[in-house]
N, C-alpha and C positions, 0 to 999 in steps of 0.2 A: 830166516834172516835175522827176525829178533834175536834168537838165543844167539846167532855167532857175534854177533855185536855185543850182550854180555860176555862171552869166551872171551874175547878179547882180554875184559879186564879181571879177569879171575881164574879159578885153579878149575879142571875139566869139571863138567857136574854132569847130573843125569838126565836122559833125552829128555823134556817135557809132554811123555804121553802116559805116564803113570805116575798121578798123582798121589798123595796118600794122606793130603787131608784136601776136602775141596765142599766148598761152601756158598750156599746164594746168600743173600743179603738186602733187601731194599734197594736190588738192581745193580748189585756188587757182585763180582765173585770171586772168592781169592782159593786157590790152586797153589797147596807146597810138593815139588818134587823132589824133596829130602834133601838130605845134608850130605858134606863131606867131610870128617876129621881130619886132617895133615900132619904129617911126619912134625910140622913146627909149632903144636899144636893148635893151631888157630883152625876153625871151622866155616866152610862156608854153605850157604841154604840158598836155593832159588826157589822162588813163584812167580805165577804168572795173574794178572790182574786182569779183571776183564768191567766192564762198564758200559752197562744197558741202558743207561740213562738219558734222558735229553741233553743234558749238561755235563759241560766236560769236567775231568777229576783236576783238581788243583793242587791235590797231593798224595801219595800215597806215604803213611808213616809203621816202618816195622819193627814194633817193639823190641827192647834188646834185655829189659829186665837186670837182671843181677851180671850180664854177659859185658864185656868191655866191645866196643866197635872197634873194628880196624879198617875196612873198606868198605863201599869208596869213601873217598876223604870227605873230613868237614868242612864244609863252605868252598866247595866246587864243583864244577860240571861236568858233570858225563853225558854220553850219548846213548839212547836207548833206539829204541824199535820205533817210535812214534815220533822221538823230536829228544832236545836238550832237556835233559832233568838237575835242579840246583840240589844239592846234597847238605843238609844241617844234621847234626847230631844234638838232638835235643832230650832236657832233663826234662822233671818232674811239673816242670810253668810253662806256663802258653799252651801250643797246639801242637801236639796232640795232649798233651797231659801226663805224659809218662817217656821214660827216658827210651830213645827209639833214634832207626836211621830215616830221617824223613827226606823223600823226592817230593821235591817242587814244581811240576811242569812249566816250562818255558816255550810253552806253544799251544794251538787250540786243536782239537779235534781228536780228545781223549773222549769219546762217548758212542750211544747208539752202535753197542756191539764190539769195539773197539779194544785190545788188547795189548798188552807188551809184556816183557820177562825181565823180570830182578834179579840181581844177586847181589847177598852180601857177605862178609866176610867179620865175624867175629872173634875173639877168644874167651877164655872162661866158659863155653858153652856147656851148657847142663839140661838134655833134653829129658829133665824132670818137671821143668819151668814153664808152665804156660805163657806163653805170649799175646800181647793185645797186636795188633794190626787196626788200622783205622784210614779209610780211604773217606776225602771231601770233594763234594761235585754241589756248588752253587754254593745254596745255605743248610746244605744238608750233611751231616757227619756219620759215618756208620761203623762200629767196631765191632772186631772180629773177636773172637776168644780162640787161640790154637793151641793144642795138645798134642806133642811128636810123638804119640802112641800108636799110630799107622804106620800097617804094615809096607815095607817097602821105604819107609823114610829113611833107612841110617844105610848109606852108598858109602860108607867110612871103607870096607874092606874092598871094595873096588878095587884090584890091582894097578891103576894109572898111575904116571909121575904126577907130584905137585909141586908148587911151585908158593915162593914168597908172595903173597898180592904187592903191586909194585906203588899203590897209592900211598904217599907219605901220610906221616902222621900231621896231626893238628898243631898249627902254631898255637904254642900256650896261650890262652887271654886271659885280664886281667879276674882278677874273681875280687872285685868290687861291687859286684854288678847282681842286686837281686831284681829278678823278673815277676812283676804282677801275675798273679795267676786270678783270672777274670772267668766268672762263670759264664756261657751262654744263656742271657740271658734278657727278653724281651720288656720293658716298663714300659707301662702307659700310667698315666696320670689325666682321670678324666674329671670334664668339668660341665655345669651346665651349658655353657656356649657351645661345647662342640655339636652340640644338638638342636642348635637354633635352625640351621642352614644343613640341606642336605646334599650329599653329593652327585653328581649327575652318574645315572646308569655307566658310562665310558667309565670314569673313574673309580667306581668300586669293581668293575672288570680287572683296569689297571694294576688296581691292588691285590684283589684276590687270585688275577697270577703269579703276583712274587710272589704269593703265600703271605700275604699279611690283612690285616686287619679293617675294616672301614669301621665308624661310630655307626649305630645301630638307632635311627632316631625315633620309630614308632616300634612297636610291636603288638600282636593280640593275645592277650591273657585269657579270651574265652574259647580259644582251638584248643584248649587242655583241660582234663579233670583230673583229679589227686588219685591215685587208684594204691599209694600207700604213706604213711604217715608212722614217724618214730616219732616217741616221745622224748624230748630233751633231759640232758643230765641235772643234778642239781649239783656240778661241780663249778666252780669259777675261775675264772683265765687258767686255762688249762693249758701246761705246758709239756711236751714230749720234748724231750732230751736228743739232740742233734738237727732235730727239724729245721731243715735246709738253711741251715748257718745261725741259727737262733740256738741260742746254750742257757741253760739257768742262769739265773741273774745270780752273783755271786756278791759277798758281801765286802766288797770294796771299793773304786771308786766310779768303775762304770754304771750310767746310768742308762737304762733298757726299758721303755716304758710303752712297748709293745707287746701283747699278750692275744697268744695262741688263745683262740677260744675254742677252736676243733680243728684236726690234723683225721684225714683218714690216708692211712697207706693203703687200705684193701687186703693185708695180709690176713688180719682174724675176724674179716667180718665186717658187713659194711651193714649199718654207721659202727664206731665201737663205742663203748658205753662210759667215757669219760670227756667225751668232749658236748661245747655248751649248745651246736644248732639242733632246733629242732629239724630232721631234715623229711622231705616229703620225696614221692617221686609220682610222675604223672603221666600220662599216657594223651593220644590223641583223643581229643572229645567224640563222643559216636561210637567209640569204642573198634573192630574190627580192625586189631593190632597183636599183634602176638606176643612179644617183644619188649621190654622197657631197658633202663640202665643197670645192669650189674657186673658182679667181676667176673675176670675170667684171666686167663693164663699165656693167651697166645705172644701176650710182650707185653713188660715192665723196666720202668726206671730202677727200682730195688726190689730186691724180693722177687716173690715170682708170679704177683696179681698186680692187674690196673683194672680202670673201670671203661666199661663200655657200652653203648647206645641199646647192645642189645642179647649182655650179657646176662640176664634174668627173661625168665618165663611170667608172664602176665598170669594173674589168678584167674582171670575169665577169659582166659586163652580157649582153644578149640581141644578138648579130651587128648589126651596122647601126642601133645606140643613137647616137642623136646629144645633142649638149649641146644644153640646152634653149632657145628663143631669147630674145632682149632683152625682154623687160616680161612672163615667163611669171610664173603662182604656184606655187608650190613643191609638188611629188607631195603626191600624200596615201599614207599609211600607208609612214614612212617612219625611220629614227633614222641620223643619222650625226653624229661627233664630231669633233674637231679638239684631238689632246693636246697637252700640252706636257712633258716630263718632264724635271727639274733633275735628277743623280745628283748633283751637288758642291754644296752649299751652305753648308760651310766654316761660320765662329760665326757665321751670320746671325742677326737677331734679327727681322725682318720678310720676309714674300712681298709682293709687289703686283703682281694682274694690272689693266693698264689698257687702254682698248679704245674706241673708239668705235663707236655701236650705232646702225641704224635697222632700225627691225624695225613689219610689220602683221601681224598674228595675228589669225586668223578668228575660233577659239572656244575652248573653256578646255580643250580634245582636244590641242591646238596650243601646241608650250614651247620655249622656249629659257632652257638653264641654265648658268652657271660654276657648277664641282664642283672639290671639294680634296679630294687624297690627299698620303698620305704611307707608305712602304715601300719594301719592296725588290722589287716584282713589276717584270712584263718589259710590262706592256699588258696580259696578258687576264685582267686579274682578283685570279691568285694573290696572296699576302702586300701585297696594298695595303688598308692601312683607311683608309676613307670620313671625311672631316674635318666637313665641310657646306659649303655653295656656300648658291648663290640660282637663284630660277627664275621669268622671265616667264610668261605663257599669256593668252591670251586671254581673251575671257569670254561668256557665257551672253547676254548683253545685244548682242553684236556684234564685231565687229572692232574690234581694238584697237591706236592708229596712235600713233609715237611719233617722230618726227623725230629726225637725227642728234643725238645727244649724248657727252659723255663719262664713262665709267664707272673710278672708282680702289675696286679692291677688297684690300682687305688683310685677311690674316690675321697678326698677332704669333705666336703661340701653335700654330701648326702647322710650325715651326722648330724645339721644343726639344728634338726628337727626334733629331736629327741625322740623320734617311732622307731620303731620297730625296723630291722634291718632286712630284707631277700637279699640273697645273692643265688642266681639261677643259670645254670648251665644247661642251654635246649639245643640239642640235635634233631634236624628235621630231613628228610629225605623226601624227591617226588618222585612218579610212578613209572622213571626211565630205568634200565637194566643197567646195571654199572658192575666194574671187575673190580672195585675199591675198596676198602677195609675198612673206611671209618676213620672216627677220630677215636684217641685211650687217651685218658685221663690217670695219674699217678699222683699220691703225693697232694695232693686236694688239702689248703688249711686257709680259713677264712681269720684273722686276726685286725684287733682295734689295737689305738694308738688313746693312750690319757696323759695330756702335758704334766707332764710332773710340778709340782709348787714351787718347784726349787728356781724351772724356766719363767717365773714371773716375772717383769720387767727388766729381763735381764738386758735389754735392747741398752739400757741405759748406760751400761756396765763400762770404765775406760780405766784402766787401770796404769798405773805410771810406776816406773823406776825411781824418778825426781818428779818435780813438780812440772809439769805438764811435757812430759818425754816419757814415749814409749819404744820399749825392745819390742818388735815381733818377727813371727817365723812364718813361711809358708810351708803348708802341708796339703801333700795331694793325699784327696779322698780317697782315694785306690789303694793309697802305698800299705804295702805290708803291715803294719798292725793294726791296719783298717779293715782286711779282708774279711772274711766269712766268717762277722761276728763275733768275732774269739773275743772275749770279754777281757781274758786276762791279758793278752796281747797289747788290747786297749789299754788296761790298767797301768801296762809298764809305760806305754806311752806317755799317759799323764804324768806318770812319775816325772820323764823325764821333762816334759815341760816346765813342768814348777819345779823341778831341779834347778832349767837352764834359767830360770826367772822369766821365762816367757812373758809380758803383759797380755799382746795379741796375738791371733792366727788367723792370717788370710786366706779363706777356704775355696775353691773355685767349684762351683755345683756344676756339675759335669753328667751327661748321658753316660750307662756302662760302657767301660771302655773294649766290651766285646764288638762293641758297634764297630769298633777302628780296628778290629784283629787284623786284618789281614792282607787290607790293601788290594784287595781283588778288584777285576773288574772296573778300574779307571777311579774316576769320581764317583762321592756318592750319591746313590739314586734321592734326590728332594723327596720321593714317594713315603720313602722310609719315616716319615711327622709329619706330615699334611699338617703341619702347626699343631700336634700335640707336646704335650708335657713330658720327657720319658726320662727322668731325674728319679733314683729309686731313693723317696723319701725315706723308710726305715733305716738305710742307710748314712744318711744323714743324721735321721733324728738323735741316734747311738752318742754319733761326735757332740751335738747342738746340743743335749741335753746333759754331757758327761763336762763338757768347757761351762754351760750353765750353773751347775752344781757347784762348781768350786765356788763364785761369786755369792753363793747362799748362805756359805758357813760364817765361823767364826777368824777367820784369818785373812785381811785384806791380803798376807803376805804372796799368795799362790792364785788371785784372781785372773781371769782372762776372759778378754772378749774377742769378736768374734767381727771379722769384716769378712763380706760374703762377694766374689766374684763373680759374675755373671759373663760371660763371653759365647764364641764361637763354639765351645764344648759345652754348652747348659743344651743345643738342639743338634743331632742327630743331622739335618738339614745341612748343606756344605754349600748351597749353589751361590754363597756371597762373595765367592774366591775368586779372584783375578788367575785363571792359571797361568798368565805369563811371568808373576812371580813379584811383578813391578809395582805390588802396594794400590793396587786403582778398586780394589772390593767395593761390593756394588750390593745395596738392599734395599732402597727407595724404590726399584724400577721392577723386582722381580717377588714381590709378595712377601721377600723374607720378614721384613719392618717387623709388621702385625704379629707370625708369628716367634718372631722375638720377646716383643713388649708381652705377650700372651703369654710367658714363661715368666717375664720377670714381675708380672703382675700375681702369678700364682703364688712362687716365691716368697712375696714381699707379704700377703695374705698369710699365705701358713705361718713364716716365720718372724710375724708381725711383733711379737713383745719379744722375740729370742736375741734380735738382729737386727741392730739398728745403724748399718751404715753398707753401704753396698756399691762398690767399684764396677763400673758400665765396663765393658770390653776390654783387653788387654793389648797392648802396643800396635795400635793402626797407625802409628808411623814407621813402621817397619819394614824392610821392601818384599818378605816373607810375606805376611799374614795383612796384609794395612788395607785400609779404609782410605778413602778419597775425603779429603777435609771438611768437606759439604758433605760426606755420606756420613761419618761418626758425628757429626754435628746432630743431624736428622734423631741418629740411632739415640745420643744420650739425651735430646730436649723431649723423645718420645716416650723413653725409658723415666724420664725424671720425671715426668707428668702424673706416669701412673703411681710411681716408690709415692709422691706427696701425696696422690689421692688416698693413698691405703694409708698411710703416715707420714701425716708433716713435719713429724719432728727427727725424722729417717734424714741421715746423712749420706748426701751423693757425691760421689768423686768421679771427677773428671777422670778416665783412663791412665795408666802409665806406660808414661812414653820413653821408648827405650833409649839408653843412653846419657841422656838431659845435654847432648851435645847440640849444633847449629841447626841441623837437621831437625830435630824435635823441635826446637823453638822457632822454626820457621810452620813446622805443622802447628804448634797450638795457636801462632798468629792468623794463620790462616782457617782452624777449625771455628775461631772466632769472631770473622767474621761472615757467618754464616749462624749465631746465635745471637737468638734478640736477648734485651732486658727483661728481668733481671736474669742472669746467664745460668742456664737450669744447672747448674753444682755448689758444692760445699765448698768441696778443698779438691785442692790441684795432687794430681797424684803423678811419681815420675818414677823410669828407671833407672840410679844414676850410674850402671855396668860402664867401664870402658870398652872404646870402640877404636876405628882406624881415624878418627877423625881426630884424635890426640894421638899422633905418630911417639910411638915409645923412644927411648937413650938408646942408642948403639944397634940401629938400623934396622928396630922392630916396627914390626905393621900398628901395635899398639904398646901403652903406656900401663901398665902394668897397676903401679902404686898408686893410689889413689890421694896420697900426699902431693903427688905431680899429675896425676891429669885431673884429679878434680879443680884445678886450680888453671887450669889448659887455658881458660875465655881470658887472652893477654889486657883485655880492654877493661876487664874487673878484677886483676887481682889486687891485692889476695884475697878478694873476695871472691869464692868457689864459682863452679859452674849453675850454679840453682839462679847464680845471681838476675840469670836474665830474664828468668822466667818472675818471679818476685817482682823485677819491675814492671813487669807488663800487668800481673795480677793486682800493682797496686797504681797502675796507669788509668785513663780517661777510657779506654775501653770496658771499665767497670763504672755503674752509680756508684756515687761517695759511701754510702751503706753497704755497698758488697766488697766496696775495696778489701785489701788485708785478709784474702782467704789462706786459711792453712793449706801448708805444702806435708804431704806424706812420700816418702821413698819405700814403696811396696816393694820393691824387690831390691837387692843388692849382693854383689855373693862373686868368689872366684872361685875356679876350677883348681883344685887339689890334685889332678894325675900327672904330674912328673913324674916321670920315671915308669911309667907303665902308662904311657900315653901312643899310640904306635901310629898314629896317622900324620903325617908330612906336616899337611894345613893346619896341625892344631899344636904343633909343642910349642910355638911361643906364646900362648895362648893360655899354657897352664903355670903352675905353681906348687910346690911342697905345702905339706902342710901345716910346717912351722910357718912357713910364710905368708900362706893363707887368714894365722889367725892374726899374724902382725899387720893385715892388710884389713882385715875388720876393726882393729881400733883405730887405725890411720884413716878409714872409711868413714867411722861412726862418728871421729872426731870431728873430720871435714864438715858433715852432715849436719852435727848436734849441736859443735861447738863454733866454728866460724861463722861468719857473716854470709847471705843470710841464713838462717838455722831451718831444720827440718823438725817438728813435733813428734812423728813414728816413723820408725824404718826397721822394715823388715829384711830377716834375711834370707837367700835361696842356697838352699832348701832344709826341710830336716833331715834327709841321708842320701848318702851316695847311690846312685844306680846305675843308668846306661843307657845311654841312646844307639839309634842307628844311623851312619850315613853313607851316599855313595860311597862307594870304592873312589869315583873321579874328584867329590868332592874332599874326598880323604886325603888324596894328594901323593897315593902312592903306585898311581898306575901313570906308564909312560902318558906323556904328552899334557898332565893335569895340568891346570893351570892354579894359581895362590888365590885363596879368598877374598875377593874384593871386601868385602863389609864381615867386619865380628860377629859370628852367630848369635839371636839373641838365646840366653839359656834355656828361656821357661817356655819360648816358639819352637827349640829344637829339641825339647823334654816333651813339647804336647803330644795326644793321643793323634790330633789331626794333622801335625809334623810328621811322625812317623809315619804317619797312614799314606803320607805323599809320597815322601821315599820309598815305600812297600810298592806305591801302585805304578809307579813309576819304572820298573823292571830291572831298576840296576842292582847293579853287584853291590851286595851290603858289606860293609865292616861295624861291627858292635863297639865302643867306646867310650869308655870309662866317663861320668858328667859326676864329678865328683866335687859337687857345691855343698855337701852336709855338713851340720853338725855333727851329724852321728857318720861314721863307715858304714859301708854295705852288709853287713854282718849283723844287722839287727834283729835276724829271725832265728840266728843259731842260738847254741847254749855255752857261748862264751861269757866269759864276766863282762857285765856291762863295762868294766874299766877299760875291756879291750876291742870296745864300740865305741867308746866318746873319742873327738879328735880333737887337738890343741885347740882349735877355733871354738869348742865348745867353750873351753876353760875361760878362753876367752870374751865369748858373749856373755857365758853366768858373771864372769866379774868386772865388766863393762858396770861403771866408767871408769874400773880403777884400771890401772897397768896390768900386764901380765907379764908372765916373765919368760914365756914364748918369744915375743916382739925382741927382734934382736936388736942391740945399739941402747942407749938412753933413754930412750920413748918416754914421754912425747919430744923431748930435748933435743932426737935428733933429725924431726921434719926439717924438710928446706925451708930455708928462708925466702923471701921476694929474690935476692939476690940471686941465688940458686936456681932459682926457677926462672927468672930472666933468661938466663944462660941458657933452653932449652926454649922452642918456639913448637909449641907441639900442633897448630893450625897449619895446615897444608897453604900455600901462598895465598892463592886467591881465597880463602877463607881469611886469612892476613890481613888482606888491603883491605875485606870486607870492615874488618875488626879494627882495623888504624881510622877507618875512613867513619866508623860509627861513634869512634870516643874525640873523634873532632868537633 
């Protein structure tokens, strides 16, 4: 029945009982039963998937390599054997990682035994080409490598008629749009607290069946003895050349002040003889173990060794003990370790052990843990105290399987002691018979962080265009020449910031955004940070210490500091979400608070002299993503308690709030009353985007120019919209001492896709990009230069990319309905935006969010001249005119007059506004 359901959509192919390549896999099997060439040259291949697993597949994706896809179509649904599957054709970013036809299942009960049949239909086919395949079931990913070298694959001379495949091609999209390509990749960020309190037996069950982690709060160092010991190199910060996205520091102006002190891949020998741990390995005390940690073959992340619990022979093993063979499971009743021990760690300020991990664990008897010490003992024990670590195990429910991944664990805080550093990986097994394989270890490199000089006092740092006004940008951590290290990538960056005259950049410290890949599975599990840290510091320190530098040298001209966003994406955690969509987010009543302020406490600690001013949450008055006025109240007087305890001379900003329209001025009225004296912030932060609540000229939902709606609030012109907020911050709801706080415009910025804009709800929405940059100095003027004034205002974003949204929200599927409210840009850019959309089931459309300075084309090898956009030109020469700005400018703003003549408050917001300036 399955395969006549693929006939349907494809040209005859061969029965399905004579495979000619077929493979198991970590509970995978993929089955090809060959090709067929066509009179038109296009070729089609079927297989059949099969999935032993608990957990259903969420997608199967079929590499296509150098071959062009034709069938089925991109971004539609077919029916298969088991249920509806969504069809993308994906490149080289995201998931899977290589350009392939990926099925999406749209239903459950793809597993335990469960199978269906493919086909697809390519051209350019070249069965020289190996292909990847990669099927996903939970958190688990597995890739296949196939070779059309078997016999019986090429059904090409089959005497059948064929036939055109009848699926159209792809509507063109815009190619604006570069996609993050995010590693899998697990952070934790541990601290002494996590280890105060321990968790109840339920809850580390809980955990160690999704396969993750609990803090590990005691452990005993005397169940082991050393049973071998290397001597340490006399090399220093040892670095290997591509180690997992760390590159040589090169001599320009990224600064990188993380250093590899040992890297073992397992390829030539473990340890190898240039890196700095001394490393030990240890056996269970008492001896009567056969067994320790070495390499071995059976699977690896690269190459063709990892390490394993019990891939070496013990020297006082029993006579005639052999190493165990290829695809064994690991002894039972067993503990061996694999140390590392730093003596020199000089003024570090951070450890990081990182590692990549596959590991099946039978049952919760069965553990694998990273451990931190710090002392001055030799290995067994003496003068080393115990830091805390983290610890897998299996669980009570079954085996518990976990596909290669990547693990960045740091400690800050187990550095200030100046000892001696462990870092200890123990596998322990008890004396129940299990079918499991163990954990493998790959790619093993312990690395320290040394603040560079250049990051001293740089918190201080505020740099101005004029006298006291600043340009800034916001820049996500993620975006393209933040990725995987690239130094030079980096370097071009900076260029261009001190190109554009950047003063500031508002950086929002974000969990990896692997965490949001994919939308599986509803909301996210809160299990996922039990209130940890999982912010991947190195990645940061890269940005913090490269914006640092420039404020060190000799040229005030190119300085930049640095405001740090804390929000909803710095935790992993999501359960603060309203999902009825209505702005009521809730973290007083469900534990989130604590672990909040517990992030931004860390935060403020590491990045104590780097970073001295820091934005609490991003637009809780939003109907999207918002906070209940009493809840962000809570969040920022608990958040600002802790920024002053760590540093009082640390600048807090109140959130920005989208829009700066009625709406937001009715939330800040109301956030404050729900804040004592004195009111825990600095300066007032806003977003002043247009919304529908300034109705646009000639019968738009919104108001475009910012020459006419920032000037919308009829009861204060010409004085702008900021105006109302000013009064209230210089009103009786402050003491006489806090009155007069600064106003900053964190974000501001239009959408540039005219013309390659294809969704219904969003073309009056957009704008050219000449237009764009005429609507930045009509912005910045509003902002900078009229009554009241703004101090900084940033702009969104540094380059174009792309969001996702319904199909219904799109506005081009019958029966949609118009968007009640303007999307806010940087809620419907976020990682926990899309992740909504994703989880939510519907039909995507991808669409152009084209707020940059820069074009989407910033990763190619085009001339930079044919990256930068008019708005650029025009931010670098802000505050003069540009010659983009069509008409007179500034000569041809409206006047009061002009703008009388438009009433852009909807009525009853009207009579509000006649009846307030009486």
């Amino acid at each position: 029945m399955r395969l006549q359901a693929a006939l349907r959509l494809q040209s005859p192919l061969p029965e399905p009982e004579t495979a000619c390549f077929n493979q198991t896999l970590d509970g995978f099997t993929l089955a090809l039963f060959g090709y067929v060439t066509q009179p038109d040259g296009t070729t089609a291949l079927t297989w059949r998937v099969t999935n032993a697993n608990k957990q259903d597949i969420s997608y199967v994706a079929f590499g296509t390599g150098g071959w062009t896809p034709v069938a089925p179509a991109d971004d539609g649904v077919i029916p298969g054997g088991l249920g509806d599957y969504h069809v993308e054709w994906t490149n080289e970013h995201g998931n899977p990682g290589f350009a392939s036809i990926k099925y999406e299942t749209e239903f459950d009960g793809f597993s335990q035994g469960a199978e269906d049949i493919f086909v697809m239909t390519v051209s350019s086919f070249d069965p020289s080409e190996p292909i990847q395949v990669q099927m996903k079931a939970g958190k688990n990913k597995t890739t296949f490598t196939v070779i059309f070298d078997g016999s019986g694959c090429d059904w090409s001379p089959t005497p059948t008629p064929t036939a055109t495949p009848e699926s159209p091609l792809p509507t063109p999209t815009p190619t604006v749009v570069p996609i993050e390509t995010i590693s899998d990749t697990e952070v934790y960020v541990l601290s002494p607290s996590m280890f105060e309190v321990e968790m109840s037996e339920a809850e580390k069950e809980e955990r160690w069946r999704l396969g993750l982690p609990v803090p590990l709060v005691n452990v005993d160092v005397g169940d082991e003895v050393v049973v071998e010991s290397m001597a340490v190199s006399t090399s220093s910060h040892y670095r290997k050349p591509g180690l997992l996205a760390l590159v040589p520091q090169t001599a320009v102006q990224a600064i990188d002040n993380w250093h590899v002190e040992d890297m073992e891949d397992f390829e030539s020998g473990f340890p190898n003889t240039t890196g700095d741990c001394a490393w030990q390995l240890t056996q269970r005390a008492g001896g009567g173990q056969s067994h320790i940690w070495g390499t071995a073959s059976d699977r690896s992340t690269s190459g063709a060794q990892a390490l394993w619990p019990a891939g070496a022979v013990n020297d006082d093993a029993s006579p005639g003990t052999q190493p165990l063979p290829p695809g064994s499971t690991y002894p039972t009743d067993m503990i061996t370790s694999v140390i590392c021990r730093l003596s020199d760690v000089g003024n570090a300020k951070n450890v990081l052990a990182e590692f990549q991990m596959w590991y099946e664990l039978a049952d919760n008897g069965d553990s694998l843990s990273v451990q931190f010490f710090s002392g001055t003992g030799d290995g067994n024990g003496e003068n080393l105290d115990y830091q805390g670590g983290l610890e897998w195990r299996g669980s009570t429910d079954g085996v518990v399987f976990q596909d290669w991944r990547a693990y960045h664990i740091y400690y800050p805080d187990i550095v200030d002691n100046g000892n001696a550093i462990w870092v200890k990986w123990r596998f322990a097994s008890d004396n129940r018979n299990n079918t499991a394989r163990g954990p493998w270890l790959d790619d093993l490199a312990v690395s320290i962080y040394e603040k560079p000089q250049s990051s001293a006092n740089c918190q201080n740092a505020d740099p101005t265009y004029t006298s006291g006004l600043s340009k800034g940008l916001n820049i996500g951590p993620y975006t393209e020449d933040l990725q995987h290290g690239d130094l030079a990538k980096f370097d071009q960056m900076i260029d261009r910031l001190t190109d554009s005259g950047v003063n500031w950049v508002r950086m929002e410290f974000k969990v990896n955004p692997s965490y949001f890949a994919t939308g599986e599975g509803g909301t996210l599990d809160p299990l996922n940070t039990d209130g940890d840290n999982h912010i991947d510091l190195r990645h940061y320190d890269l940005f913090v210490d490269s914006i640092c530098a420039l404020n060190s040298d000799d040229d005030p001209n190119n300085d930049i500091a640095i405001l740090g966003l804390i929000d909803n994406a710095s935790l992993v955690r999501q359960d603060w979400y309203d999902p009825s969509g209505l702005g009521q987010g809730n973290v007083t009543t469900n534990g989130y608070l604590p672990d909040f302020v517990d992030v931004v406490e860390q935060l403020a600690r590491y990045y104590d002299d780097r970073i001295g001013a820091w934005e609490i949450w991003n637009e809780p008055d939003y109907y999207k993503s918002g906070l209940r006025p009493e809840e962000y109240a809570s969040l920022l007087t608990s958040s600002s308690a802790v920024l002053n305890t760590v540093d009082a001379n640390d600048k807090v900003l109140y959130t920005g709030l989208v829009g700066a329209n009625r709406t937001a001025s009715r939330y800040f009225a109301a956030s404050l009353a729900s804040l004592h004296y004195p009111k825990p912030f600095d300066i007032f932060a806003l977003h002043p985007y247009f919304t529908e609540e300034y109705p646009g000229r000639n019968g738009k939902r919104a108001e475009l120019d910012p020459a006419y709606y920032m000037r919308g609030d009829i009861e204060h012109r010409p004085d702008t919209i900021v105006k109302k907020f000013r009064i209230v911050l210089d009103s009786a709801s402050f003491q006489p001492d806090e009155q007069g706080k600064p106003i900053w415009a964190t974000e501001v910025g239009w959408n540039s896709a005219e013309g390659s804009m294809q969704c219904q709800n969003y073309v009056d929405l957009v704008t050219t990009e000449d237009v764009q940059a005429c609507y930045l100095q009509r912005g910045f003027h509003s902002l900078y230069n009229l009554s009241p004034n703004v101090s900084k205002v940033f702009w969104f974003t540094y380059h174009d990319t792309g969001v996702e949204v319904s199909e219904e929200e799109c506005g081009n599927v019958a029966n949609a309905t118009a968007l009640e409210r303007v999307p806010s840009p940087s809620w419907t850019a976020s990682d926990f935006g899309q992740y909504q959309v994703r989880a939510s089931g519907a039909n995507i459309v991808r669409i152009p969010w084209s707020f940059g300075l820069y074009r989407g084309n910033i990763h190619t090898n085009e001339p930079e001249d044919a990256k930068k956009k008019p708005v650029q030109d025009a931010f670098t020469n802000w505050p003069n005119a540009d010659i983009n700005c069509a008409g007179s400018w500034p000569n041809d703003l409206p006047t009061l007059d002009d703008l009388n003549k438009h009433v852009y408050l909807p009525a009853a917001m009207e009579s509000d506004a006649a009846a307030s300036s009486q």
